[in-house]
C-alpha positions as CSV (number, residue, x, y, z in Angstrom):
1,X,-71.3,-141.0,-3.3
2,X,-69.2,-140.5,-0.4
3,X,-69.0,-139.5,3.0
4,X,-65.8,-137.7,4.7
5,X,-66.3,-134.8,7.4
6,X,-63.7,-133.3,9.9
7,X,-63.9,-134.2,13.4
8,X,-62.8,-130.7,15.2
9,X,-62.4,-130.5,18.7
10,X,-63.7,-127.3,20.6
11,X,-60.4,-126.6,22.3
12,X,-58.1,-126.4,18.9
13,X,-61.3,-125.2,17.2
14,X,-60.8,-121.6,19.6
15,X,-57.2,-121.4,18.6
16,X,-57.4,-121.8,15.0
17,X,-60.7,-119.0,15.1
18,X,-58.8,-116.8,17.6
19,X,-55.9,-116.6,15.4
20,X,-58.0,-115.5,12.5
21,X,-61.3,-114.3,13.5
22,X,-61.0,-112.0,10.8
23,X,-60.9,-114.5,8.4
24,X,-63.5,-116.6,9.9
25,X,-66.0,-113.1,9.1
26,X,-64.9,-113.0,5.8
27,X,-65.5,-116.2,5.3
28,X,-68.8,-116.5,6.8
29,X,-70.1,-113.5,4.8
30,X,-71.1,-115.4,1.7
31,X,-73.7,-117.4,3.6
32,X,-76.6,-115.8,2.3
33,X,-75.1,-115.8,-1.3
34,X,-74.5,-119.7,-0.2
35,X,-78.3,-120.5,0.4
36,X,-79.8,-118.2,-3.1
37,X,-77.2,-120.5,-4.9
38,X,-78.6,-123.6,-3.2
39,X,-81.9,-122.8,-3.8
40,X,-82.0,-122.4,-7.7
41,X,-79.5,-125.2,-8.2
42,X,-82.4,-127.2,-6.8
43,X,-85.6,-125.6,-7.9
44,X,-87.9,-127.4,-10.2
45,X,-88.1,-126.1,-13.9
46,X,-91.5,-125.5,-15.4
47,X,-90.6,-126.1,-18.8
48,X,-88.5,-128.7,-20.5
49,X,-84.9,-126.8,-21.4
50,X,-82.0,-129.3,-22.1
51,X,-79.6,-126.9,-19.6
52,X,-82.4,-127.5,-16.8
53,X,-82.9,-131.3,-17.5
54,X,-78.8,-131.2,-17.3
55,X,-78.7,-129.3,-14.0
56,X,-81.3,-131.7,-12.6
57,X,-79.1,-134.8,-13.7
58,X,-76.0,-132.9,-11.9
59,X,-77.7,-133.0,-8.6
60,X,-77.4,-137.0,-8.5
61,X,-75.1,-138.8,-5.8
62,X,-71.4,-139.0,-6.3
63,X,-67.9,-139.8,-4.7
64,X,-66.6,-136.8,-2.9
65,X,-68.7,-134.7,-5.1
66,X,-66.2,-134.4,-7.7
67,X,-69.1,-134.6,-10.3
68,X,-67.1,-136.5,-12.4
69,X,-69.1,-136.4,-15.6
70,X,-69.7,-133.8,-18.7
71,X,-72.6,-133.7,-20.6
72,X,-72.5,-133.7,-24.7
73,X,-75.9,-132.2,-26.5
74,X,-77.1,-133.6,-29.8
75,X,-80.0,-132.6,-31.1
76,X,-82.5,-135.0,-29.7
77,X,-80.2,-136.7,-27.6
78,X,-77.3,-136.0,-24.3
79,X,-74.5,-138.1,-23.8
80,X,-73.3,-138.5,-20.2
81,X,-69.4,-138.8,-20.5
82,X,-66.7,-139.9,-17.5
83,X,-64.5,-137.5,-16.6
84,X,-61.2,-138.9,-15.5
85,X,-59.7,-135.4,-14.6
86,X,-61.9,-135.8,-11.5
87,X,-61.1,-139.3,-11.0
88,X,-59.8,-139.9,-7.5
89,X,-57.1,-142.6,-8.0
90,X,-56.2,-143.5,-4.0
91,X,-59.8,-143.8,-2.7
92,X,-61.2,-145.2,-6.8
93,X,-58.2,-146.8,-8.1
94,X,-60.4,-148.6,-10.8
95,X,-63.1,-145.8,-11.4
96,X,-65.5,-148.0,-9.7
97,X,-67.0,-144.7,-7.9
98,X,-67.1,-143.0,-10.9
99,X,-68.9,-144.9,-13.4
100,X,-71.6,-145.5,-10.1
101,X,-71.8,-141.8,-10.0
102,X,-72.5,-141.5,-13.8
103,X,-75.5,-144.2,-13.2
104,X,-76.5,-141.7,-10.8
105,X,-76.7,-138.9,-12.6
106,X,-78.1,-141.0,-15.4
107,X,-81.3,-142.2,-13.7
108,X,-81.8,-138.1,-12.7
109,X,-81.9,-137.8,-16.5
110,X,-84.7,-140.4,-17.0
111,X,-86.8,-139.4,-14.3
112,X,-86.9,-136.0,-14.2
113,X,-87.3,-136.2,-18.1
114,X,-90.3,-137.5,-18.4
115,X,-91.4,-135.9,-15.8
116,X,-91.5,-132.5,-17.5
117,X,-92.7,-134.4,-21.0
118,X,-89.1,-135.4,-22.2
119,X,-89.2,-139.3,-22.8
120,X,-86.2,-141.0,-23.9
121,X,-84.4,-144.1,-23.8
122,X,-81.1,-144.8,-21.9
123,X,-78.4,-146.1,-23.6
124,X,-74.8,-147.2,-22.0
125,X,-71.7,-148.7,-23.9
126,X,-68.7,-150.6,-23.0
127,X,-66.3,-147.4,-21.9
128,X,-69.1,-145.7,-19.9
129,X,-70.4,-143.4,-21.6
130,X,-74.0,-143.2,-21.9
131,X,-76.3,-141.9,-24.4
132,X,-80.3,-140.7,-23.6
133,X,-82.7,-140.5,-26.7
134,X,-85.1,-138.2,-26.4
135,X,-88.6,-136.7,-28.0
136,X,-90.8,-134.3,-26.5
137,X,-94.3,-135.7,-24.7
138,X,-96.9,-135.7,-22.4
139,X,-95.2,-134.9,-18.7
140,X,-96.2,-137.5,-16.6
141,X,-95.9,-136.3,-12.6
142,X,-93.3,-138.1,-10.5
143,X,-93.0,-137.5,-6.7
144,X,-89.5,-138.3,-7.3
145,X,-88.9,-135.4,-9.6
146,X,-89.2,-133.1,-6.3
147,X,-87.3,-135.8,-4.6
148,X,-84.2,-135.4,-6.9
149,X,-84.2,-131.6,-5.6
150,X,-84.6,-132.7,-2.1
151,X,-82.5,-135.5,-2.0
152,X,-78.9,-135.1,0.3
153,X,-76.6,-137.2,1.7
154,X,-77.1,-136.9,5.2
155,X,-74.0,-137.6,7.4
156,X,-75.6,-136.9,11.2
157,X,-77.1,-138.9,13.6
158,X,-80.2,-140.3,13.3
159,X,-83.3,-141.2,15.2
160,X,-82.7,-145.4,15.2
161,X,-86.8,-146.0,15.0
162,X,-87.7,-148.7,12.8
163,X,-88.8,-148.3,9.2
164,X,-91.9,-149.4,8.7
165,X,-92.2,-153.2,6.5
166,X,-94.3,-150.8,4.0
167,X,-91.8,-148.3,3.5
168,X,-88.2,-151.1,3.1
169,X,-90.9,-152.9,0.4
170,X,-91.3,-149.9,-1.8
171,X,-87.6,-148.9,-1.6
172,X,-86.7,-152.8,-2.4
173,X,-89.1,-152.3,-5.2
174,X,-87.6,-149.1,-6.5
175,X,-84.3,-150.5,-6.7
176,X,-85.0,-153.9,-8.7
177,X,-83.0,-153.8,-11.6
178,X,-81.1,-156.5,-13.7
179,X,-77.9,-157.5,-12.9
180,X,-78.4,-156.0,-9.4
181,X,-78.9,-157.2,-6.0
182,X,-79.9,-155.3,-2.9
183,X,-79.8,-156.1,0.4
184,X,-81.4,-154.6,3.4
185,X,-80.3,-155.5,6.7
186,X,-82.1,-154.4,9.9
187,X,-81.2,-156.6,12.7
188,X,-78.9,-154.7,15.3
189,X,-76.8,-157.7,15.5
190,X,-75.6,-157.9,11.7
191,X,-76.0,-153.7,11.6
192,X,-73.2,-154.3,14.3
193,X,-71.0,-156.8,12.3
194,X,-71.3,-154.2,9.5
195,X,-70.2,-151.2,11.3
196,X,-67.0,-153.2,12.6
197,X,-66.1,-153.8,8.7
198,X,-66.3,-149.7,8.3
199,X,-64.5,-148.9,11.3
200,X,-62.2,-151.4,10.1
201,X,-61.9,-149.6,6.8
202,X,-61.5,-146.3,8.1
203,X,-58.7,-147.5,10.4
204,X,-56.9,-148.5,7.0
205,X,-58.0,-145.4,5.1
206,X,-56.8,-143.3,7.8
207,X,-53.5,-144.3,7.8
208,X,-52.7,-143.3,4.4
209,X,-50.8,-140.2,4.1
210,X,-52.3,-140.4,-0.1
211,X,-55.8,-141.0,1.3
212,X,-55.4,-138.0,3.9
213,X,-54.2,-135.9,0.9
214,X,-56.9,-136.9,-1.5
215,X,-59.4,-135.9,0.9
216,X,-58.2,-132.5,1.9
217,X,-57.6,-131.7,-1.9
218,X,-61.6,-131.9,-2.3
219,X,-62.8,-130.2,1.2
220,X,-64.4,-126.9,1.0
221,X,-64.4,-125.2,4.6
222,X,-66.5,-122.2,3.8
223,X,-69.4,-120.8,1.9
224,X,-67.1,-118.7,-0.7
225,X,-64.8,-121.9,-1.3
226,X,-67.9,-123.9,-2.0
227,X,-68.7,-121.3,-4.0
228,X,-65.7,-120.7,-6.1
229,X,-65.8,-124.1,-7.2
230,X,-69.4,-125.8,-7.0
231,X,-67.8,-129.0,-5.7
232,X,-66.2,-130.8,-2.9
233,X,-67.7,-131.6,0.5
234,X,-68.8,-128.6,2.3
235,X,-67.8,-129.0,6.1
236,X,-71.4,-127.4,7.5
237,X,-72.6,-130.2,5.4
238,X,-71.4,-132.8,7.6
239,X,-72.3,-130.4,10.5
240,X,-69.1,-129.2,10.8
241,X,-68.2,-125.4,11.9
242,X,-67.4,-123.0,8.7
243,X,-64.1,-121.5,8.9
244,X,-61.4,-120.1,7.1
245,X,-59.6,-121.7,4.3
246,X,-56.2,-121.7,6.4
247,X,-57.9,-122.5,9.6
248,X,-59.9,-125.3,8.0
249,X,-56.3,-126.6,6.5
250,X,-54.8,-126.5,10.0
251,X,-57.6,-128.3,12.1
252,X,-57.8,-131.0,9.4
253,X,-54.5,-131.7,9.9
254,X,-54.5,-131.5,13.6
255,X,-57.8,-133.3,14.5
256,X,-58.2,-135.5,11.5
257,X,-58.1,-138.7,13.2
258,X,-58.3,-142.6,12.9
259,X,-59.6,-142.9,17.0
260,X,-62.1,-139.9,16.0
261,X,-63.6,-141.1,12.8
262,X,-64.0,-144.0,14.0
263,X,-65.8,-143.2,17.2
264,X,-67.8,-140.8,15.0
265,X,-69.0,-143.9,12.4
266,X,-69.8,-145.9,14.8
267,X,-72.1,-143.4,16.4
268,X,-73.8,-143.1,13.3
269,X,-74.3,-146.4,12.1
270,X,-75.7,-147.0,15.9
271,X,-78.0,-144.3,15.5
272,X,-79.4,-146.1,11.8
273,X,-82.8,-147.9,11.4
274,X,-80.8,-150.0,8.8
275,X,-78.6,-150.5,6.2
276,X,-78.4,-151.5,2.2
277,X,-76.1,-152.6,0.6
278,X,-75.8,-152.9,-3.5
279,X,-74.1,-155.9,-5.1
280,X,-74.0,-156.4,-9.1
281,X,-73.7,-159.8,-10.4
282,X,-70.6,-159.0,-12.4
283,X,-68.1,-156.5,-12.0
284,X,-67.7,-154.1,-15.1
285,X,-68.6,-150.8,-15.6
286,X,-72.1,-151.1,-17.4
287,X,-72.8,-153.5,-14.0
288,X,-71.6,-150.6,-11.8
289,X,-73.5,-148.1,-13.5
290,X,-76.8,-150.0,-13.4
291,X,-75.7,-150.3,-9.5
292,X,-75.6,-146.4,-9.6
293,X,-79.0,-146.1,-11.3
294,X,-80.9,-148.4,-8.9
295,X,-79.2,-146.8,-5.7
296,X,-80.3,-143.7,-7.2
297,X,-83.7,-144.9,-7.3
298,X,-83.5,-145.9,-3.8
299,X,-82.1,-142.9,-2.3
300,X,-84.7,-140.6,-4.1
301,X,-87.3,-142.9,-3.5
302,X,-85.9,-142.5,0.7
303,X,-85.9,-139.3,0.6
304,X,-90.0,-139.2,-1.0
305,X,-90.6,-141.3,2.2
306,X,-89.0,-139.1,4.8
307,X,-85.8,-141.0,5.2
308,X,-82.4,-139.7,5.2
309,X,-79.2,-141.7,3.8
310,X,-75.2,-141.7,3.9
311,X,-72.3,-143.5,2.2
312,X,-70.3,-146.2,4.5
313,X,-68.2,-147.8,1.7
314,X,-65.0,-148.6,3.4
315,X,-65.4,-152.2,3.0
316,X,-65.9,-151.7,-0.7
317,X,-63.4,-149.2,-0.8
318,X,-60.7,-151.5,1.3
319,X,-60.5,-154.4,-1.6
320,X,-59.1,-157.2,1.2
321,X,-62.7,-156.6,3.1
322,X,-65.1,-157.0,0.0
323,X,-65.1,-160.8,0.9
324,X,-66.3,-160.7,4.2
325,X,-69.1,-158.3,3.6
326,X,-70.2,-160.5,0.6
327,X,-70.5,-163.2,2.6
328,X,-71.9,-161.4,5.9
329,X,-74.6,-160.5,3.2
330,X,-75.1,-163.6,2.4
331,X,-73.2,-162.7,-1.6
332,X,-70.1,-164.8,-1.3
333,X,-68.1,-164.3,-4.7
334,X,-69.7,-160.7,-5.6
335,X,-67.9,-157.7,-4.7
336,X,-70.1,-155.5,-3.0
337,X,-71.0,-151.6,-4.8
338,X,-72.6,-150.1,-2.5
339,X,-72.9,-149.4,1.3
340,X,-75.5,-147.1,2.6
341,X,-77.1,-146.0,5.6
342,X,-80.9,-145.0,6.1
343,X,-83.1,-143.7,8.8
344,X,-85.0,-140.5,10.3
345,X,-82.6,-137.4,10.6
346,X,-82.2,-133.9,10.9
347,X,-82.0,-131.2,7.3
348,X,-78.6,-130.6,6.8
349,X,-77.1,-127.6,4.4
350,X,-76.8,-128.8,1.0
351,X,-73.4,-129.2,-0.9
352,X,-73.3,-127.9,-4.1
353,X,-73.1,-128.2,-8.4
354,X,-71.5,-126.6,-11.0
355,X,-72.9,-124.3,-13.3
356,X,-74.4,-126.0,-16.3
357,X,-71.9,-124.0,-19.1
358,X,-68.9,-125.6,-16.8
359,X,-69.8,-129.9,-17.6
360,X,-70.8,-129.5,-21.0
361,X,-68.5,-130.4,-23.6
């Protein structure tokens, strides 16, 4: 559940291509390989098969889409387990991101299993791992089962029309869960005291040479990249030119900049109808991954309504600003979860998963 793309300016772009335009082809020349892959990682099974109802759960939110989870089969049961070899210890030094991302996934799992007649019960215990009891059932339809295939996070500008009061009640009642608050802010004035904190937390971020290098370690500037390893953030993604592995190496390094990611944030946030931010009322890791499950809800439950989303979690991410957003939230003495953007935008390409056989333990 995160949000990182590469601000390349034109000028260096034509040097880095010209110096390998031969590279650029080759690596272009999986893009109609890119899209089949896309579009059967995200079709809709007919029939209930644990791999599908697994695939489905894969396509759920998560930081830097490392997919940090595997998925353990019994026979009338899966287990959703963390995966700290996907951990990303400079952005997530407590694994706050990941067991969020593992709530994510989880609440694919519900939904999407009884909406092809698999009805369960969700179980999570003290170290994260989470447990979903099924039997087979009656299917019970679910616009947000075609939602979980739809769903993206969508890092672009958007429109900035209003939401209607209809539309920010059902997605305040799609996220109600225990434990969990959410807040929806939609005045320009407090969207404004909010994009300040994330420009504030990218400034930090940015001058980390370990956050710089995290980041790069998970980029994927080309269809066959994305492809070799069904993760990372695709660069076309974030709207973002396709290039060649080395290229894309070089103009991260050249144009990968504090004063540009900053301008481009702000942009965006400008260009939002509003944003929500998710707040447990403790801070453990059943409490974050019941925050993961309810902004799952909500971002599935956007995307049924039309409305695109994107991660803005520097302030979470930055630990010294956590206090001021609680309390610009009106929170003080919770750390904030979850910071997201919504509004109308454009389709974007979709990132991509990993084969089912490869998070199953």
């Amino acid at each position: 559940m995160h949000r990182r793309s590469l601000l390349m300016g034109f000028g260096g772009l034509a040097v880095l291509v010209g110096a390998g335009g031969a590279g650029l082809h080759a690596a272009t020349g999986s893009s109609g390989a890119y899209g089949r892959y896309s579009t059967i990682l995200r079709s809709i099974p007919i029939d209930f098969a644990v791999p599908e109802l697994i695939r489905l759960a894969t396509l759920a939110a998560n930081s830097h889409n490392t997919q940090p989870w595997r998925f353990q089969v019994a026979e009338t049961a899966i287990n959703i387990l963390p995966d700290l070899s996907r951990a990303t210890p400079v952005v997530d030094p407590d694994n706050h991101h990941l067991f969020l991302s593992l709530g994510c996934a989880a609440e694919n799992l519900v939904i999407a299993g009884a909406a092809i007649g698999v009805h369960g019960v969700l179980e999570s215990n003290p170290d994260g791992s989470l447990r979903y009891s099924y039997g087979l059932g009656t299917p019970q339809p679910d616009p947000l089962l075609q939602a979980i295939a739809q769903r993206q996070t969508t890092r672009a500008l958007y429109d900035g029309q209003p939401v209607p009061a209809s539309d920010l009640d059902t997605l305040r009642q799609a996220a109600e869960t225990d434990g969990v608050r959410l807040i929806i802010i939609e005045e320009r004035a407090r969207i404004n005291q909010i994009r300040d904190l994330v420009v504030a937390g990218n400034e930090v971020q940015m001058q980390d040479p370990a956050f710089r290098a995290e980041i790069k370690t998970w980029l994927r500037f080309n269809p066959r990249s994305a492809m070799a390893t069904g993760d990372g953030l695709y660069a076309p993604a974030s709207g973002n030119p396709t290039l060649p592995d080395f290229a894309g190496r070089l103009a991260f390094d050249a144009f990968f900049t504090a004063s540009g990611e900053n301008d481009k944030y702000a942009k965006q946030i400008d260009s939002s109808s509003g944003i929500a931010i998710f707040l447990a009322e403790r801070a453990d890791i059943q409490s974050w991954i019941r925050v993961g499950r309810a902004c799952q809800r909500f971002a599935l439950t956007a995307t049924m309504l039309g409305l695109k989303h994107a991660f803005i979690n520097q302030p979470v991410e930055v630990a010294r600003l956590r206090p001021e957003l609680a309390s610009l939230v009106g929170e003080p003495g919770l750390r904030p979860d979850i910071v997201m953007r919504f509004g109308h935008g454009p389709q974007m390409p979709y990132s991509l998963r990993r084969p089912v056989p490869a998070v199953m333990t």
